[in-house]
Structure formats: structure tokens, C-alpha cells
FISE-538545 format. One line per field, with one value per residue (C-alpha): x, y, z. Coordinates in Angstrom, 2 decimals, padded with zeros to 5 digits, m for minus. Example, Ala and Ser with C-alpha at 12.3 -4.5 7.8 and 13.67 -1.06 7.14 Angstrom:
x	012.30, 013.67
y	m004.50, m001.06
z	007.80, 007.14
END
This chain:
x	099.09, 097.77, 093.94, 095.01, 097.38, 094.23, 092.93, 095.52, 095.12, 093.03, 091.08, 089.01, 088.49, 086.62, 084.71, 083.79, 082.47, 080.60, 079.41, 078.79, 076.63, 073.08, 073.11, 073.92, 070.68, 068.76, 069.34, 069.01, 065.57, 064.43, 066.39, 063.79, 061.00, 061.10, 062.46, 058.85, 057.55, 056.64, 058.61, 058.43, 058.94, 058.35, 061.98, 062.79, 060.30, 060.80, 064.46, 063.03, 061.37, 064.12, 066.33, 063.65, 062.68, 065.52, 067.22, 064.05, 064.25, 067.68, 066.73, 064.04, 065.91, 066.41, 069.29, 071.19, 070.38, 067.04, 066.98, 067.71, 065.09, 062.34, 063.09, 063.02, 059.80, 058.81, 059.96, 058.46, 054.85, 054.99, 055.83, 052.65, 050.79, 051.93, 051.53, 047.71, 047.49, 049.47, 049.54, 046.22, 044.42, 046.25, 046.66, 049.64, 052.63, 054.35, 051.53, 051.54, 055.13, 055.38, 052.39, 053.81, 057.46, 055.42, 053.55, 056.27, 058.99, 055.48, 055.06, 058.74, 058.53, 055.15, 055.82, 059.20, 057.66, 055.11, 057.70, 060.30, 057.93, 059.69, 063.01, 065.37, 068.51, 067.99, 069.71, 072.02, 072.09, 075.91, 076.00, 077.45, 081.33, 083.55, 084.66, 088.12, 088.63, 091.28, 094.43, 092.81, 092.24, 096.06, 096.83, 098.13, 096.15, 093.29, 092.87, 091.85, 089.65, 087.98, 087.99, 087.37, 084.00, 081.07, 077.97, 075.89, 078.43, 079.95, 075.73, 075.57, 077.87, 076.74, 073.07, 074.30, 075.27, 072.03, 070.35, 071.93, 072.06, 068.11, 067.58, 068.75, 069.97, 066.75, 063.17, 062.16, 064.05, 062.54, 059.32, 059.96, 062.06, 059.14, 056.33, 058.54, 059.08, 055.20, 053.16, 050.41, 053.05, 053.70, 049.95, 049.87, 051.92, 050.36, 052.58, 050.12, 051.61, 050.02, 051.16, 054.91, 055.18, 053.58, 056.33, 059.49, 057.82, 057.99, 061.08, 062.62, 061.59, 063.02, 066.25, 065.61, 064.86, 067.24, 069.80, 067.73, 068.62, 072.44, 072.81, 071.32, 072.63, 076.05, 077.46, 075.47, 073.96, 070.66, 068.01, 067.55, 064.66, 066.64, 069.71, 068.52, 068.72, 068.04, 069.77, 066.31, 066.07, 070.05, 069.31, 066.25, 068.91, 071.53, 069.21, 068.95, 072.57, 073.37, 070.71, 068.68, 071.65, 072.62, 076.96, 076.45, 074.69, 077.31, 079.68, 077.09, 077.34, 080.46, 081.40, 078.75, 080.35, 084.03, 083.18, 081.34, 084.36, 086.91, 084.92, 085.27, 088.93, 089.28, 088.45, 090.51, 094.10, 095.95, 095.66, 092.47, 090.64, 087.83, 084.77, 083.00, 079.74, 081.28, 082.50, 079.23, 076.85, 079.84, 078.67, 074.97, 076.51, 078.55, 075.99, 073.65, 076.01, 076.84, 073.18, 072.76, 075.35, 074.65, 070.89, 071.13, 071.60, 069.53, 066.97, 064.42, 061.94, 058.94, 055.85, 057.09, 054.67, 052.20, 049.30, 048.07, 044.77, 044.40, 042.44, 042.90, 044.02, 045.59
y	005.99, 002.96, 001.84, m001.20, 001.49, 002.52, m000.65, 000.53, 004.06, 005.09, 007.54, 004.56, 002.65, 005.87, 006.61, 002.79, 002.81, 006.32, 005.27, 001.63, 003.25, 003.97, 000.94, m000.86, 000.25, 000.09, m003.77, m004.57, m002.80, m005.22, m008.28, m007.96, m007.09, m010.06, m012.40, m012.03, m012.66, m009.32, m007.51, m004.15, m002.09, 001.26, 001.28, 003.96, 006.14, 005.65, 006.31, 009.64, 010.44, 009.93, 012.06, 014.90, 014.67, 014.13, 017.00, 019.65, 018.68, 019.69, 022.48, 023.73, 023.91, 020.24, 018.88, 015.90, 013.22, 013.69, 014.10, 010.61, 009.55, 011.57, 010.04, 006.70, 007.02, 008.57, 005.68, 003.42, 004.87, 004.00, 000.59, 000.44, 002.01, m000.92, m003.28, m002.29, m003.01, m005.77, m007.58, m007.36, m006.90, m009.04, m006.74, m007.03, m006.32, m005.56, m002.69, m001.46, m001.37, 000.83, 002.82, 004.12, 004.61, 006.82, 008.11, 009.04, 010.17, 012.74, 014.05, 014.60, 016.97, 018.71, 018.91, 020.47, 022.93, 023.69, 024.41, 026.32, 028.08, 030.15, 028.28, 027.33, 026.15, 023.83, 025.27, 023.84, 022.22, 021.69, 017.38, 015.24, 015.70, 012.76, 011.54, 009.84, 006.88, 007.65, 005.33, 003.65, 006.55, 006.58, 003.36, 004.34, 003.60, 001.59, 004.62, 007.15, 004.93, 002.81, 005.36, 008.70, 008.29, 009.84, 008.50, 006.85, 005.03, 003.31, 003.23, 001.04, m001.05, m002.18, m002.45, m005.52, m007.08, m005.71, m007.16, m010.76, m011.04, m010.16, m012.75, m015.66, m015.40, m014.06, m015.25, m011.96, m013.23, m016.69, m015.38, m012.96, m015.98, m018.48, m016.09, m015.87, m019.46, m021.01, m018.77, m021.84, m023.26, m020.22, m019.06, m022.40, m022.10, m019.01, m016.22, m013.36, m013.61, m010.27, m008.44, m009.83, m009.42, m005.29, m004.64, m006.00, m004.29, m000.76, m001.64, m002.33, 000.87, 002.68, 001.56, 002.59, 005.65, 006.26, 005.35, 007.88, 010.42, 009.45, 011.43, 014.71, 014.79, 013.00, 012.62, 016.30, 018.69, 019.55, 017.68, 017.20, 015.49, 012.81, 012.41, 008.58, 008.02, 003.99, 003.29, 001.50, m000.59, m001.48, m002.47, m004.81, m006.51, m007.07, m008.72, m011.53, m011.31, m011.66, m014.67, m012.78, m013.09, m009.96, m010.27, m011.20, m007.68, m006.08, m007.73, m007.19, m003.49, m003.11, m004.76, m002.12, 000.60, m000.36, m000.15, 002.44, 003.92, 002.84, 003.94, 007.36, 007.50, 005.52, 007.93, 010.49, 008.01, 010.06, 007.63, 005.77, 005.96, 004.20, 006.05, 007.27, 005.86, 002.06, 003.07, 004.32, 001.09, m001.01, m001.53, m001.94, m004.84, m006.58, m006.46, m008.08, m010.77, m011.37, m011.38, m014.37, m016.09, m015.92, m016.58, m020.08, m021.39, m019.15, m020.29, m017.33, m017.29, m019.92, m017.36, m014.37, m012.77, m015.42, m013.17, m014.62, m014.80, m015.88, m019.09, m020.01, m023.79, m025.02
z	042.86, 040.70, 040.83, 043.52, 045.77, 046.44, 048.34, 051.14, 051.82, 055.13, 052.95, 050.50, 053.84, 055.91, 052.60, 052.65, 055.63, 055.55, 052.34, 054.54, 057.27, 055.48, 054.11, 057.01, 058.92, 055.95, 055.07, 059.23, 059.06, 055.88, 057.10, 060.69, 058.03, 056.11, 058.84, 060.42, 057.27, 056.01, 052.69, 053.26, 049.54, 051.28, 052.53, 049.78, 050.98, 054.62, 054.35, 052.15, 055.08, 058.00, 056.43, 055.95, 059.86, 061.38, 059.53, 060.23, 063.71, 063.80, 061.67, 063.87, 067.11, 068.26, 068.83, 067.08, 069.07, 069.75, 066.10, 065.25, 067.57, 065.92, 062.66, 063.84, 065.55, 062.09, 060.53, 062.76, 062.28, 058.24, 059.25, 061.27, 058.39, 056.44, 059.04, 058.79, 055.81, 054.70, 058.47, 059.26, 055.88, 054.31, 051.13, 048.56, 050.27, 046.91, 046.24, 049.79, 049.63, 046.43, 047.98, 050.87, 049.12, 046.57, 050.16, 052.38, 049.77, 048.81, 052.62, 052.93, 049.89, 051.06, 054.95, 053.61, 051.10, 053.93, 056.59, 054.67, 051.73, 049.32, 050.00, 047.11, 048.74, 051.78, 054.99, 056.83, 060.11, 062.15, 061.88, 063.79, 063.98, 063.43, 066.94, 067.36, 070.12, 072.18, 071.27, 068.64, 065.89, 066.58, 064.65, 061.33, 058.66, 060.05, 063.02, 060.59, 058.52, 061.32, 064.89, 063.47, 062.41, 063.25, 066.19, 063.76, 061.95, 064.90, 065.98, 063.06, 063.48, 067.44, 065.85, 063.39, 066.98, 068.66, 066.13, 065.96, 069.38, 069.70, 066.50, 067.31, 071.32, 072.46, 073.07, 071.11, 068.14, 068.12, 067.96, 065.19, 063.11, 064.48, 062.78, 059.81, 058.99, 060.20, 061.30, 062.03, 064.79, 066.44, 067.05, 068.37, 070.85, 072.37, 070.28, 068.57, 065.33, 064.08, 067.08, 066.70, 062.90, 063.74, 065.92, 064.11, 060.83, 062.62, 064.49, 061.09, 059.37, 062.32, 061.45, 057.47, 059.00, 060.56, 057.95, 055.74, 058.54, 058.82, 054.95, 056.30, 060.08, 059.35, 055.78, 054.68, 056.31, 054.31, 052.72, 049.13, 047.86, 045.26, 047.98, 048.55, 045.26, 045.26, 048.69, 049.53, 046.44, 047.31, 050.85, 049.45, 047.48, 050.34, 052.29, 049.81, 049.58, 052.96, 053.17, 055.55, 058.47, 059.80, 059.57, 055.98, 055.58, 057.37, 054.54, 051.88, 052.94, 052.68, 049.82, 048.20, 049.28, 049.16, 045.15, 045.25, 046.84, 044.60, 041.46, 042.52, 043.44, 040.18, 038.12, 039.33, 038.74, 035.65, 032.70, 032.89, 030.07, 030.75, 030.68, 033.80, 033.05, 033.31, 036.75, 038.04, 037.28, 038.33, 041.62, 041.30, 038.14, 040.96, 043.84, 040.88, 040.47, 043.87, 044.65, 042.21, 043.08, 047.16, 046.36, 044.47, 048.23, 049.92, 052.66, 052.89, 055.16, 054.40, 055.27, 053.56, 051.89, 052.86, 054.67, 057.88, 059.50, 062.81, 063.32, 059.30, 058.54, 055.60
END
């Protein structure tokens, strides 16, 4: 098999979109960040965190689904810590960002050391089990790689609908785009422009969260402290990729992680030389590129990172 056989085998296109699925929720969860006008830098962290608490959950008796919806409301409560302070103080979002990235990824290492003292492998929890659609996992080729995943990555894939639908078919999503863009013209027409960009900032680190918690309940089953290992930072750059619109991150996603992908499986074809190194920075080099190229035309959102105060006039 040559490096382009590859392209076509059912095996590169399931590791795609495993590979796909944490990335997926991730860039949603900045995309409704920054759409209401707020970056939110802690996604590293919060991701950190989701995979810590929805694993221990699992860990400590829960079970797998209830799992995913502690670490999204874990999730969800750093994004109203950094709604306090970046919404409603107004501080740096950049700083606040970092601060609760350095914050989170810390309590996910101390609640761990607290619960499970002494402990030098991490145990292991029984994930979620790939789950085959009836006819369609049949399909050759494209039935092993697309209908035999696992809950959360077909979860991921409705929440880039969820998610455009709510955007931009839904009063909801006006009002988060509205806040996003002018922030002046929404208060004015009667929309609490704190309390709307709050909510979509904790509803979007619910989704980091729980793509933090798809590693450690789906794709593994135990936690390891460096197992994000710049997923966050990734997801940040998607967004600008995908020019804020949610199908584009779905695309920006999986163009990621169909590299990432076929750098592995490259370097196990007999006969390339090329060393290993070169095929483990070439993705983050092409989503670089592509990012550059894709943001040239961009349209971000007009208020982001522009701090609002209720009343103010410019």
C-alpha cells in the first residue's frame, strides 16, 4: 500500500473522524464564544478539566452518560467564572483566558491527586463502545469508517447542526450574533447583552468540555494529565479558519485530523524515508497555512473583545 492507497481505506477515514470528534466540540464551543463577542483562551484548560470529570465520574460509580453531563456542567461553570470576569468586569479576556487554562488544567491535577492519592497508573473506566447503525455500517468501506462509531462522535456531528440551526434560524442565535456584532443596537432593542453573552460563554465551554471528556470516556479510558496536548489552542485556530460558521468547522476539523491521520499511517508505508519529525508538525504547518489563507477574507465578529458596559455610548 502506497502513501495515497491510503486515502481509500475505511481504517484512515474512522481514525479521521475519531481523531475529528474533540475537535469538533471544541471549535463549536469557541465559534458560540466569540460569536457573542467574547474569546475565551481557557478552552485548553476547560477541555483539561472535562476529561478529568467526566472520567472520575465514571470512575467513581456513575455511569457514561451521566458522565458527559457532569463534565459539561463542569465546563460550563469555568465559562461563568470567565464570564465574571471578562463580561461583567470587563478585564482582559486574553489574561483571563490564560488564567483559567493555567486554573482548571491545575484543579484537574489536584482534585485527581486528592481523589486517587498514592496512584501511579490512572485506572480504567469501560468507555463507550463503538455502536454500528443497522444497514448502514454495512456499506463497504464508508460503513465501517462513518456508522461504527462511538455516541459522542455521531453527538458531534448533530451538535454542528444544533448549533447552526440555533445560530442563524433561531431568535436565540440572533441575539447571541446581534451581541457579537453591536452590542449598542442590541441593548437597544431590549436584549441584556451581559446576560446573553454569560450564557453562550458557558454554553460554549460545555461543549469544550465535553470534547475534553470524549478522550477519556471514548477514544481512552483513563486520564492523563498532558492527553490534550494543544487540542484547545487547535480549536482556537479552526474557528478563524472556518470564519466563525459552524460547517466550515466541521471541514476545518476534519481536514485536521484527516492529516493527522495520514501522518501516522504514513510512517508505517515500507520505504519512506522521510523523517518522523516532518510528519508530526505537518498538520499544525497546514492548518497554519490554511488559517491564513481562509482569514484574508474573514468577517469576525465587530465587538469581540470589545468589553461592554451597559448604558456606555461611544
Amino acid at each position: 500500500m502506497d502513501v495515497f492507497e491510503i486515502l481509500v481505506t475505511a481504517g484512515f477515514w474512522a481514525a479521521t473522524l475519531r481523531i475529528a470528534t474533540p475537535l469538533i466540540f471544541g471549535t463549536l464551543g469557541e465559534l458560540i464564544c466569540e460569536r457573542a463577542g467574547v474569546l475565551n483562551l481557557g478552552i485548553e484548560g476547560i477541555m483539561t478539566a472535562g476529561a478529568m470529570s467526566g472520567w472520575m465520574w465514571v470512575h467513581m460509580g456513575g455511569d457514561l452518560v451521566t458522565g458527559v453531563l457532569f463534565a459539561a456542567a463542569v465546563g460550563a461553570l469555568f465559562g461563568l467564572l470567565h464570564s465574571i470576569f471578562v463580561v461583567y468586569l470587563g478585564l482582559s479576556q486574553h489574561v483571563t483566558g490564560i488564567g483559567i487554562t493555567m486554573l482548571a488544567s491545575s484543579l484537574a491535577y489536584f482534585v485527581t491527586r486528592m481523589l486517587l492519592p498514592g496512584t501511579t497508573t490512572p485506572p480504567k473506566i469501560t468507555p463507550f463502545q463503538p455502536y454500528p447503525i443497522p444497514i448502514l455500517s454495512d456499506i463497504p468501506i464508508l460503513g465501517p469508517a462513518f456508522f461504527q462509531q462511538t455516541a459522542l462522535t455521531y453527538a458531534a456531528f448533530v451538535a454542528v447542526i444544533v448549533v447552526w440551526y440555533v445560530l442563524y434560524k433561531s431568535p436565540v442565535g440572533l441575539a447571541v450574533r446581534m451581541v457579537g456584532e453591536n452590542p449598542l443596537a442590541a441593548e437597544a432593542q431590549g436584549i441584556n447583552v451581559l446576560a446573553v453573552r454569560t450564557g453562550a460563554v458557558m454554553a460554549g465551554s460545555a461543549l469544550m468540555s465535553v470534547g475534553g471528556a470524549f478522550l477519556t470516556m471514548s477514544a481512552f479510558d483513563a486520564f492523563y494529565f498532558t492527553m490534550i496536548n494543544g487540542r484547545g489552542w487547535i480549536c482556537v485556530a479552526l474557528v478563524i479558519f472556518a470564519t466563525w460558521r459552524p460547517g466550515k468547522a466541521l471541514m476545518g476539523a476534519l481536514l485536521f485530523a484527516g492529516i493527522d491521520a495520514w501522518q501516522v499511517r504514513i510512517q508505517q508505508v515500507p520505504g519512506v524515508s522521510v523523517p518522523y519529525q516532518f510528519f508530526l508538525m505537518a498538520p499544525y504547518v497546514l492548518s497554519i497555512l490554511a488559517m491564513i489563507i481562509m482569514s484574508r477574507k474573514a468577517l469576525y465578529p465587530k465587538a469581540l473583545l470589545v468589553p461592554f458596559r451597559r448604558g456606555e455610548r461611544t
